[in-house]
DRENDO-1510 file (C-alpha; in Angstrom, 1 decimal, always signed):
<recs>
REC; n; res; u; v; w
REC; 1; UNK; +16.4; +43.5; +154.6 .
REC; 2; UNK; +17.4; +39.8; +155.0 .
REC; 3; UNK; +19.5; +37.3; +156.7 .
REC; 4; UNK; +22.0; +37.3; +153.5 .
REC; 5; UNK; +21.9; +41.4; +154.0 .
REC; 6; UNK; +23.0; +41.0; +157.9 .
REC; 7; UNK; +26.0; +37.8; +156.9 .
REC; 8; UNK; +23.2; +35.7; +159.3 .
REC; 9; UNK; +22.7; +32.2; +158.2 .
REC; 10; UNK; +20.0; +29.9; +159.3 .
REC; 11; UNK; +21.6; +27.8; +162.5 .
REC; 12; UNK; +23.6; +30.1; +163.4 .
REC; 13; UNK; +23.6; +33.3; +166.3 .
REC; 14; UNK; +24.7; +36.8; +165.5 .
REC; 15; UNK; +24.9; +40.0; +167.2 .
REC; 16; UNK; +24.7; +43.1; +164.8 .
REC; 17; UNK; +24.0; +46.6; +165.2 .
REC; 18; UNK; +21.9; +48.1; +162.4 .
REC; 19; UNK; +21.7; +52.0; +161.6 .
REC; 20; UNK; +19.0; +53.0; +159.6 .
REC; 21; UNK; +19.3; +57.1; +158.2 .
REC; 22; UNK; +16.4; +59.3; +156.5 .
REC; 23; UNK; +17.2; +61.1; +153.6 .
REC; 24; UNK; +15.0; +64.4; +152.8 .
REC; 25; UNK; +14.5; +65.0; +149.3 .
REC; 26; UNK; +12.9; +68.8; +148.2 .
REC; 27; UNK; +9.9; +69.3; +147.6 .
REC; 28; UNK; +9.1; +70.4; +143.9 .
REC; 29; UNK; +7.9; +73.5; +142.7 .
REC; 30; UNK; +7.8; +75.8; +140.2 .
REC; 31; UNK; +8.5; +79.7; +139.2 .
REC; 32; UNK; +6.1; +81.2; +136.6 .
REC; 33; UNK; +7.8; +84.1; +134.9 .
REC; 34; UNK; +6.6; +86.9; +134.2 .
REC; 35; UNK; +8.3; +89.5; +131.9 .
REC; 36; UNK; +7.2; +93.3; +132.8 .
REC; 37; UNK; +8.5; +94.5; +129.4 .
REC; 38; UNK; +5.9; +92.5; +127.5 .
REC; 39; UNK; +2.9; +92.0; +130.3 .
REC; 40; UNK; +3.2; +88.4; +129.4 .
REC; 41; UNK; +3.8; +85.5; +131.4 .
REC; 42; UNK; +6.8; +84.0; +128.8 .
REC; 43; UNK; +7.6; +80.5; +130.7 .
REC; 44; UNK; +8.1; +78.6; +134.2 .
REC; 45; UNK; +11.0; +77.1; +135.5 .
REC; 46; UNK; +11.1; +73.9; +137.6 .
REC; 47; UNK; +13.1; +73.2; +141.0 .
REC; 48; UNK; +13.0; +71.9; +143.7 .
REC; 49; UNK; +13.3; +73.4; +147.7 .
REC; 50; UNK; +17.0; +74.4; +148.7 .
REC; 51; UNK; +18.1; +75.0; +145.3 .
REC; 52; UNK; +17.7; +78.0; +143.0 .
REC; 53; UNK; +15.7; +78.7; +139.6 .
REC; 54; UNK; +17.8; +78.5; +136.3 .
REC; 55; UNK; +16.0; +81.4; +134.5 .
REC; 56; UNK; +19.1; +81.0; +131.6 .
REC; 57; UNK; +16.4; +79.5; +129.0 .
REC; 58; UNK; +13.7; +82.2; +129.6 .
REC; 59; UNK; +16.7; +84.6; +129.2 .
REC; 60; UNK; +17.4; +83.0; +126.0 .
REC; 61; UNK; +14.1; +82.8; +124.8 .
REC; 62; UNK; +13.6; +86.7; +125.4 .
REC; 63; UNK; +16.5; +87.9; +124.3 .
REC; 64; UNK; +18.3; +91.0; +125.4 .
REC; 65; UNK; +17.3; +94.7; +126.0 .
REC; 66; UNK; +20.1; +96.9; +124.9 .
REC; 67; UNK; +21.4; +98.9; +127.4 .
REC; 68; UNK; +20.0; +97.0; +130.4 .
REC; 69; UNK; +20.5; +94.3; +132.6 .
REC; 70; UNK; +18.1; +91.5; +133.0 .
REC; 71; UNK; +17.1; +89.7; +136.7 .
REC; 72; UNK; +14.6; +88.0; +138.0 .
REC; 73; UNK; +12.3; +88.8; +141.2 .
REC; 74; UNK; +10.3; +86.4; +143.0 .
REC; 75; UNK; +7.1; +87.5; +144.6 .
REC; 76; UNK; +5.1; +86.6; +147.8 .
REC; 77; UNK; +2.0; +85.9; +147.7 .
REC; 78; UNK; +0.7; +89.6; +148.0 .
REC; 79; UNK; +3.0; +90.9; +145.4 .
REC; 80; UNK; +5.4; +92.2; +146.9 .
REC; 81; UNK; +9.4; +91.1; +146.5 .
REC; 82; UNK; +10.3; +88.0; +148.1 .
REC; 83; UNK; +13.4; +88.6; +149.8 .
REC; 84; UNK; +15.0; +85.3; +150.8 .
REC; 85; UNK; +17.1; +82.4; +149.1 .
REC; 86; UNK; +15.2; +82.0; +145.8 .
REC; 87; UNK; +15.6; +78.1; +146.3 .
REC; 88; UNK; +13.3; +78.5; +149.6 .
REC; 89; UNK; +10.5; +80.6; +148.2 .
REC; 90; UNK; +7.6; +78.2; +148.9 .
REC; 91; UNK; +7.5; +74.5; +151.5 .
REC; 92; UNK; +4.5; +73.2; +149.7 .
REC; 93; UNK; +4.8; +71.1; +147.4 .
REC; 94; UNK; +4.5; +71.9; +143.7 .
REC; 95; UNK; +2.9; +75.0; +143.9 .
REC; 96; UNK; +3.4; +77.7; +141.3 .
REC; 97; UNK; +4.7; +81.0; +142.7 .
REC; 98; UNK; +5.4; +84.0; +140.4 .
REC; 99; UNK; +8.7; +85.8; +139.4 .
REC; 100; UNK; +8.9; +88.5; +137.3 .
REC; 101; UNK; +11.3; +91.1; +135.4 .
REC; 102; UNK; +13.1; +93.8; +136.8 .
REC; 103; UNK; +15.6; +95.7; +134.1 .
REC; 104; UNK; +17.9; +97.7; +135.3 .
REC; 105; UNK; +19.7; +100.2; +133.0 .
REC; 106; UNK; +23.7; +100.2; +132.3 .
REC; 107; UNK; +26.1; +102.6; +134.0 .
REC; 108; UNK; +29.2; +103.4; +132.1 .
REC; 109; UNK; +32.4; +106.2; +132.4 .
REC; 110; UNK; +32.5; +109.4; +130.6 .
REC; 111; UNK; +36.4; +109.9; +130.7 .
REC; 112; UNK; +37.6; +113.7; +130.3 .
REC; 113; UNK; +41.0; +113.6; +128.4 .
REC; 114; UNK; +43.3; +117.1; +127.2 .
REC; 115; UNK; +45.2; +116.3; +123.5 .
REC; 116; UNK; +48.7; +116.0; +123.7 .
REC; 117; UNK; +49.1; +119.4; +122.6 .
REC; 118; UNK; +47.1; +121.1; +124.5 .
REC; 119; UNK; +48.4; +119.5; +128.0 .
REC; 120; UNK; +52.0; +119.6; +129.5 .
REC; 121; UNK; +54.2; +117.2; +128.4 .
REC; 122; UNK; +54.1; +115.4; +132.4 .
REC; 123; UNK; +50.4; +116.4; +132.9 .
REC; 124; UNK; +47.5; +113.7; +132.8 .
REC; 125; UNK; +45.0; +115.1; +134.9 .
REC; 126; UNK; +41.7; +113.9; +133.7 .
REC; 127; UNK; +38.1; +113.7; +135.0 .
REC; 128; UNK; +35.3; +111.3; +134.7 .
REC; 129; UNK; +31.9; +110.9; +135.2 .
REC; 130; UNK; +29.3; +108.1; +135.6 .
REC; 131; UNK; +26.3; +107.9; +133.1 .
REC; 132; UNK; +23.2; +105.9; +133.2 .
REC; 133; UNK; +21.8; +104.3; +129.7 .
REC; 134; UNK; +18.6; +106.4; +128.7 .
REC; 135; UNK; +19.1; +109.0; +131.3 .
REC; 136; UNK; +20.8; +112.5; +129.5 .
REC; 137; UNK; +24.1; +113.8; +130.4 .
REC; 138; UNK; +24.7; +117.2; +130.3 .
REC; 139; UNK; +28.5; +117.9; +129.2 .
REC; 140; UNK; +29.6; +120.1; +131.7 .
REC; 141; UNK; +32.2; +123.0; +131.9 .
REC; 142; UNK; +35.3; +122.8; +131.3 .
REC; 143; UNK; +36.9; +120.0; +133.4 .
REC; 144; UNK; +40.3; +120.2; +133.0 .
REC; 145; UNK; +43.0; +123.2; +132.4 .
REC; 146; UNK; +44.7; +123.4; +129.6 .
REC; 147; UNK; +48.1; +124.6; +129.5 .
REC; 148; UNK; +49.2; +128.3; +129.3 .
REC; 149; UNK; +48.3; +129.7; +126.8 .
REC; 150; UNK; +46.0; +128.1; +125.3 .
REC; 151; UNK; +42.3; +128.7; +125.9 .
REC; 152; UNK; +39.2; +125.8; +126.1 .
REC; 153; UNK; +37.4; +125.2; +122.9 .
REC; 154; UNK; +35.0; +122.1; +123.3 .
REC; 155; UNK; +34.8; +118.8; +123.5 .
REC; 156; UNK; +35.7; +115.6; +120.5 .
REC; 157; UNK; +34.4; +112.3; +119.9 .
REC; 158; UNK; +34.9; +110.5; +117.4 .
REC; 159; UNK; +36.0; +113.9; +115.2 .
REC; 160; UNK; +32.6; +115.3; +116.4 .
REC; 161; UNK; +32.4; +118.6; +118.5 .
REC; 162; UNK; +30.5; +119.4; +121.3 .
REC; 163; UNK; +29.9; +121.9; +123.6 .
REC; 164; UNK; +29.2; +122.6; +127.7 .
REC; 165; UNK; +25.4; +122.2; +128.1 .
REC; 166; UNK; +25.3; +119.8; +125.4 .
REC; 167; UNK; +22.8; +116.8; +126.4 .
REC; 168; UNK; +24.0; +113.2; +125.4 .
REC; 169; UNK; +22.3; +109.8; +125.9 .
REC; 170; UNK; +23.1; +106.1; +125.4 .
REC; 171; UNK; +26.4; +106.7; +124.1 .
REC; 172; UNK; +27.5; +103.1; +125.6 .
REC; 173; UNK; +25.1; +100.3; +125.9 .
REC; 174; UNK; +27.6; +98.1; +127.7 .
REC; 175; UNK; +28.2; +98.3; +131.7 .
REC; 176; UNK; +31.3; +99.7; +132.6 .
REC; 177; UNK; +32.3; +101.0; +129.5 .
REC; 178; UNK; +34.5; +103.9; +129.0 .
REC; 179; UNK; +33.5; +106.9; +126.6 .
REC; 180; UNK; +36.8; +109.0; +126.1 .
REC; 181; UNK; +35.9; +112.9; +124.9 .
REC; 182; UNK; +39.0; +114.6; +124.4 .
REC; 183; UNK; +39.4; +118.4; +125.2 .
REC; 184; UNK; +40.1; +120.5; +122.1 .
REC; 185; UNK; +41.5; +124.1; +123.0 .
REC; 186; UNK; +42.7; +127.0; +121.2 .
REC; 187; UNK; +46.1; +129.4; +121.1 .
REC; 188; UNK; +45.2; +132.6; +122.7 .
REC; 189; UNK; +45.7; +135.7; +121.0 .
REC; 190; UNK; +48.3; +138.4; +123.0 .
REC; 191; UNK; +49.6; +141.5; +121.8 .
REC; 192; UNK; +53.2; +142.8; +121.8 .
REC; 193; UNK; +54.2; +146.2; +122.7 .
REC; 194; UNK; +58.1; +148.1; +122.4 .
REC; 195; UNK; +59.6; +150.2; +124.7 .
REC; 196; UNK; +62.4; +152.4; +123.5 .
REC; 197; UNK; +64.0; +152.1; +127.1 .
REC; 198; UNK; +65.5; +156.1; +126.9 .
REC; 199; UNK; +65.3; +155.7; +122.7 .
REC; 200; UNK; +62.7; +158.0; +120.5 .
REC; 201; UNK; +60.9; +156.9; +118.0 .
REC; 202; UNK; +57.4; +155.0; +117.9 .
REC; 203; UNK; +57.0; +151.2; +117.0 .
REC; 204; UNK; +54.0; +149.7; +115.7 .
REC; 205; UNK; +52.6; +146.8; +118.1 .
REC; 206; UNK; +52.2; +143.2; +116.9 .
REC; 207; UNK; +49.3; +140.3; +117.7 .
REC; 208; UNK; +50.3; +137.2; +117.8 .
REC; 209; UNK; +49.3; +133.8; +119.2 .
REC; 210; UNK; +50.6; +131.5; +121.9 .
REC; 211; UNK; +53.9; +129.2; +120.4 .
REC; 212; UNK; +53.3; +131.1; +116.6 .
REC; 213; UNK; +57.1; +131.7; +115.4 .
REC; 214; UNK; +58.4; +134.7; +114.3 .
REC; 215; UNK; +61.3; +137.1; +113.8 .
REC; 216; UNK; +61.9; +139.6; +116.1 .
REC; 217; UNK; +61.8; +142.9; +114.3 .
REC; 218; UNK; +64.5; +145.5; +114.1 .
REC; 219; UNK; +65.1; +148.0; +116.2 .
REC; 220; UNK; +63.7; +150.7; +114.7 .
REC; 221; UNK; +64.0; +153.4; +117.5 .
REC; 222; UNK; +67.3; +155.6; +118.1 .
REC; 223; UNK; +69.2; +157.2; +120.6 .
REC; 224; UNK; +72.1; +159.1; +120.8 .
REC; 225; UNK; +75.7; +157.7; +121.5 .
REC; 226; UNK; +73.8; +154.3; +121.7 .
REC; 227; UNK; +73.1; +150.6; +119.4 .
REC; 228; UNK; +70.5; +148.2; +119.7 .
REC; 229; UNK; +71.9; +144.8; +120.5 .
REC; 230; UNK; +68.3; +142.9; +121.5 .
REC; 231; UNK; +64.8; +143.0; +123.2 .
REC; 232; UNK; +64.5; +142.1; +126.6 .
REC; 233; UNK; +61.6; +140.1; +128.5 .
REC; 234; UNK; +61.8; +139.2; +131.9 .
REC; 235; UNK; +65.6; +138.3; +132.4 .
REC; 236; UNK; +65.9; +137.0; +129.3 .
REC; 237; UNK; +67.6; +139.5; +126.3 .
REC; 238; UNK; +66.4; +138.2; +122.6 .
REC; 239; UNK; +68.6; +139.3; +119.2 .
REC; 240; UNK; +67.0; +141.2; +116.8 .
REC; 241; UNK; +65.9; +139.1; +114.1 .
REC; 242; UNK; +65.7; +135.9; +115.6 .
REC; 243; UNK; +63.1; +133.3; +115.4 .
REC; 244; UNK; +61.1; +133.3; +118.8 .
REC; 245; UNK; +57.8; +132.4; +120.4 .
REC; 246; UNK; +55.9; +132.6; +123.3 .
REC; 247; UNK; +52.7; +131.4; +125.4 .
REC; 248; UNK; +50.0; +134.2; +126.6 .
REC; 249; UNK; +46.5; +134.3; +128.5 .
REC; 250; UNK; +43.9; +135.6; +125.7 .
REC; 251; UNK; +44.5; +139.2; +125.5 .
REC; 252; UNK; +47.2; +139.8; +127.4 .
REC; 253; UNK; +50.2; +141.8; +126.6 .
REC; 254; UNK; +53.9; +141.1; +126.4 .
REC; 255; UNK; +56.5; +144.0; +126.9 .
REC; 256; UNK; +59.4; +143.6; +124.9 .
REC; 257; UNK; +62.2; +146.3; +126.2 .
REC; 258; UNK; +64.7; +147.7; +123.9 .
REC; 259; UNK; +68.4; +147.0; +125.0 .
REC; 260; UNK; +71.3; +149.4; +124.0 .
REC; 261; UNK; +75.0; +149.4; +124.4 .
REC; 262; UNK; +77.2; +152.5; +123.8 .
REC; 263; UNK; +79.1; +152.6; +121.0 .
REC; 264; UNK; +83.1; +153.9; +120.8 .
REC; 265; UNK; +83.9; +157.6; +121.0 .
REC; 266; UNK; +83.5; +159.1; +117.6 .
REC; 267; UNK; +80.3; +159.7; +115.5 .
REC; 268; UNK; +81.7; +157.2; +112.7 .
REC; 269; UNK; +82.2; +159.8; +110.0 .
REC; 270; UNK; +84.9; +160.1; +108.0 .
REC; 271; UNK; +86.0; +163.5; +110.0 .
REC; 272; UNK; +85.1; +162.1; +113.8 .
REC; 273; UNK; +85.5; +158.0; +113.4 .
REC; 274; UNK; +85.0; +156.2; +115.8 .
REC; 275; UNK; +88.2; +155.5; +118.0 .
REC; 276; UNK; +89.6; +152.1; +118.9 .
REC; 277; UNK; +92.3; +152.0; +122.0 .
REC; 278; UNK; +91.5; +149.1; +123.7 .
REC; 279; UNK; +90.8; +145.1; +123.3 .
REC; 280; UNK; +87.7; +145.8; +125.1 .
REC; 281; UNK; +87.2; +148.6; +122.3 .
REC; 282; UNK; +88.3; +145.7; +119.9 .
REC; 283; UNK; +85.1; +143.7; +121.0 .
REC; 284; UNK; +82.5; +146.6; +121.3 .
REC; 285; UNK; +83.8; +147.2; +117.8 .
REC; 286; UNK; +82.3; +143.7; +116.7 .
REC; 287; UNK; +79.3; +144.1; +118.1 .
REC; 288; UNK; +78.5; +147.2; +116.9 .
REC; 289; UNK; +78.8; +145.5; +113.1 .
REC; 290; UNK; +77.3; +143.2; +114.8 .
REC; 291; UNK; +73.8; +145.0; +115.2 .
REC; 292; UNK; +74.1; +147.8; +113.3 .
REC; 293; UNK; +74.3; +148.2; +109.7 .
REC; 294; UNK; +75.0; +151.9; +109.8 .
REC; 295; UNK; +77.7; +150.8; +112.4 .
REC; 296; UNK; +79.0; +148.5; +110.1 .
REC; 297; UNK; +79.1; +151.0; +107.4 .
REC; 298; UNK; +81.1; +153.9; +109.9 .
REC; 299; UNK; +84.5; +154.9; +109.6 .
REC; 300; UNK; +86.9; +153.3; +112.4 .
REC; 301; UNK; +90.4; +154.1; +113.2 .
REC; 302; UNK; +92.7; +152.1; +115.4 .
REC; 303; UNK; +94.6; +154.6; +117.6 .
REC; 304; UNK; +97.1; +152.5; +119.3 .
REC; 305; UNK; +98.7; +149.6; +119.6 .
REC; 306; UNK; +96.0; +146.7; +121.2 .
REC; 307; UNK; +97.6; +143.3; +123.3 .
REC; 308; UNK; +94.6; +140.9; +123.2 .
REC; 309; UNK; +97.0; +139.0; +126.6 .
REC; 310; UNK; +95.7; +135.9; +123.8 .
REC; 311; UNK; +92.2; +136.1; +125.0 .
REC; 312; UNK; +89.6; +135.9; +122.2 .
REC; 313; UNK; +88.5; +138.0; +119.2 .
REC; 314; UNK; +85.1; +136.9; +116.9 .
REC; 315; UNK; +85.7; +138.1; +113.1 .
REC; 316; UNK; +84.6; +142.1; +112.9 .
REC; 317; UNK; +82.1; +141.1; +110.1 .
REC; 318; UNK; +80.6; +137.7; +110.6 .
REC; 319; UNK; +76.7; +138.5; +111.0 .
REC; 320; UNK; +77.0; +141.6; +109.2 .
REC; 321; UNK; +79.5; +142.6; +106.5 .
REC; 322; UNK; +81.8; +145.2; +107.3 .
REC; 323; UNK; +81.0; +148.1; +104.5 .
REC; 324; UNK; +83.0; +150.5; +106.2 .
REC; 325; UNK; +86.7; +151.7; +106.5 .
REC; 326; UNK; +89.3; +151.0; +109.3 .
REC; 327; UNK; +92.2; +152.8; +109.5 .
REC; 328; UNK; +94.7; +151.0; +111.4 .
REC; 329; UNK; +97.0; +154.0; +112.0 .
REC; 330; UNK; +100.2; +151.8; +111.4 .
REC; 331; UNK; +99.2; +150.0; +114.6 .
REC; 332; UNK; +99.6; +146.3; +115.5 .
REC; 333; UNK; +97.0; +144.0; +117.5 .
REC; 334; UNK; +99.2; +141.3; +119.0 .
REC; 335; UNK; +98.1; +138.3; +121.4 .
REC; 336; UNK; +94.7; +137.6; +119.5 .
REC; 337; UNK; +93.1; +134.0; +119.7 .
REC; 338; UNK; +91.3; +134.4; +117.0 .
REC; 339; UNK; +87.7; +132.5; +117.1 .
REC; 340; UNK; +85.1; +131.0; +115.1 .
REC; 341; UNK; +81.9; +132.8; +114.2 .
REC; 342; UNK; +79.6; +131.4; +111.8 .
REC; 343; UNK; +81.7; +130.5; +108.9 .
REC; 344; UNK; +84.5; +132.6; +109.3 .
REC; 345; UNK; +87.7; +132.3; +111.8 .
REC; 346; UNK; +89.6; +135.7; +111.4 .
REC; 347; UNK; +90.2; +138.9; +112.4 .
REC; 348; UNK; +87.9; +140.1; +110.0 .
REC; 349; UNK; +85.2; +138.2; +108.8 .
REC; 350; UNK; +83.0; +139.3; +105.4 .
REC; 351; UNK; +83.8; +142.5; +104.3 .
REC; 352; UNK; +81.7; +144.0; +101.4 .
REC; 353; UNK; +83.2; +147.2; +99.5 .
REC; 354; UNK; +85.2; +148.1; +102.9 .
REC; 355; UNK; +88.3; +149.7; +103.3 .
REC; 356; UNK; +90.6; +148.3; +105.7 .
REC; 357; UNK; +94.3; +149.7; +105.6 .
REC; 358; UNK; +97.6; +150.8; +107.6 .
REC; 359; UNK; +97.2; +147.6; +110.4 .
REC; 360; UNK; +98.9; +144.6; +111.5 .
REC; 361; UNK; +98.6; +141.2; +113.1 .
REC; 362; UNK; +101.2; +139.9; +115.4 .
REC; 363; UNK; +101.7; +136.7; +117.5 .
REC; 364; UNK; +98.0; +135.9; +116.8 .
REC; 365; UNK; +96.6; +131.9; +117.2 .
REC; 366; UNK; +93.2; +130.3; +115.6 .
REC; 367; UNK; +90.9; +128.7; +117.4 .
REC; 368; UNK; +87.8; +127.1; +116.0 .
REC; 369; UNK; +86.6; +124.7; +114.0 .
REC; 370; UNK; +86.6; +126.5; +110.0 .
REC; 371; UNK; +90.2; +127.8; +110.7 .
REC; 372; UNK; +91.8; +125.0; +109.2 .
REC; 373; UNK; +89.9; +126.1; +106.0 .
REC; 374; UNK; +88.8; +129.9; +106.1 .
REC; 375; UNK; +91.1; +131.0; +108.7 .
REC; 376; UNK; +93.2; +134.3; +107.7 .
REC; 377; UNK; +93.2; +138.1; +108.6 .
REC; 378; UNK; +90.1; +139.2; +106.4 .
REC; 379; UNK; +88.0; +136.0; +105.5 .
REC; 380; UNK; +86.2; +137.0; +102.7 .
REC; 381; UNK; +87.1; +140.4; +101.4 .
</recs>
């Protein structure tokens, strides 16, 4: 320092304080490293104290081991694992201290996941698991419930099936991956058995599988003074003939109960028809074309005169075709609102080789959305 450093000039008096600081710079040393995969030492790495080894060019140099993770351990003098900053692991100068390797292997998620089908439409329950990269996994037992009906089948990935107990490995070599099997199931099989509910007769039971479609089958029991107008289950009553489906446990069995309705008075011959008095008769003689076609083949006679008080009437006809006769007895049916049903808005809807004779229609309305077109007292005759 000189006179020109302190603004002091030759002649001339000055006061000035002068502070003089130390600066500490780290000592050097270096890290020998030491990679445990190969027993070889594969390179050093320079620093200095208080700041920490860059091992990225030794990284690069060795490259990667799939499915683990790479890190670096410094060592005491002994050996064992130097635990403190690794920018402070010696204070003399340039000495050489060792690290070496440690590779730890990968974790990632084995994700449990139902098909679409198989789950309900507002269920997304899954499960997952951790896995370690070369350590097995044993699929495990079913891990999620599939929806009634339907019964566990195994495991997809990737189109490929597995099973419970299968063993796995390294099926990610990325950390916190996520390995999605998806749970495959099956429709159980139930059985279907009829109950004449007071009928005779024997009907042959059916096998089917959960949400398969089919047609209800007829009715084939009988009983006196009655028709069959449906199966029941539970509360609700199905039609014979229509298209239905159901969900079962495997082997489990659904009860279908047969459903009658009485029919008029009469046996529907030609010598004891059956006898119509009433619009409530009116209606019970429409469903018993309805559902039977031996009812809709019977001989029907009209016995007096019917005021439908303009409350509906479906076509006697329009499921079935009436084959039969009716003998109006020179009665009238006033006060019908006659109805749609199916294509046909009449009294009577198809009839096929019937006889229908000695009637009339009085004060009667349509109501439905063919009568503009097909609307009349016998629709297709």
């Amino acid at each position: 320092m000189t006179n020109d450093d302190l603004d002091i000039y030759p002649g001339t008096t000055s006061q000035t304080e002068v502070v003089l600081t130390t600066e500490f710079a780290g000592i050097p040393f270096s890290v020998e490293c030491f990679d445990t995969e190969t027993n070889a030492v594969v390179g050093t790495v320079k620093t200095v104290y208080g700041k920490a080894p860059d091992f990225s060019s030794v990284n690069y140099d060795l490259g990667t081991k799939t499915g683990y993770i790479r890190t670096w351990q410094i060592l005491n003098d002994d050996g064992t694992p130097y635990t403190g900053d690794p920018g402070k692991a010696t204070t003399v100068p340039d000495k050489k201290v060792t690290a070496k390797t440690v590779y730890t292997p990968i974790t990632y998620t084995i994700k449990f996941l139902r098909e679409e089908k198989y789950r309900e439409a507002d269920d997304w329950q899954y499960r997952s698991f951790t896995a370690t990269y070369d350590k097995p996994f044993i699929l495990p037992e079913e891990v999620c419930t599939v929806k009634v009906g339907y019964r566990f089948l195994c495991y997809k990935y990737y189109g490929q099936e597995y099973y419970p107990g299968d063993s796995l490995i390294n099926l990610s070599s990325v950390e916190d991956a996520t390995i999605t099997f998806f749970i495959a199931a099956e429709a159980c099989t139930y059985n279907i058995v009829f109950l004449a509910n007071g009928g005779e007769g024997t009907m042959a039971p059916l096998q089917k599988t959960s949400d398969e479609n089919f047609v209800l089958p007829k009715n084939t029991f009988t009983k006196s003074g009655c028709f069959p107008v449906g199966w029941k289950e539970g509360d609700t009553v199905y039609p014979e003939g229509g298209s239905v489906s159901f969900r079962l446990a495997e082997g489990e069995t659904l009860t279908l109960v047969a459903q009658w309705e009485t029919t008029l008075p009469g046996k529907g011959t030609e010598s004891e028809p059956f006898l119509v008095s009433s619009y409530a008769d009116l209606l019970l003689f429409g469903r018993m074309v309805r559902f039977s076609e031996t009812l809709a083949g019977g001989y029907y006679v009209l016995t007096a005169d019917v005021d439908c008080n303009s409350e509906p009437v479906e076509p006697i006809g329009a499921y079935l075709p009436f084959t039969g006769s009716f003998d109006g007895g020179n009665h009238v049916v006033r006060n019908a609102t006659l109805v749609t049903a199916g294509e046909y808005c009449g009294f009577f809807g198809n009839v096929s080789g019937g006889v229908l004779k000695n009637f009339g229609l009085k004060n009667f309305k349509l109501n439905g959305s063919g009568a503009f077109f097909y609307a009349s007292v016998v629709c297709d005759y």
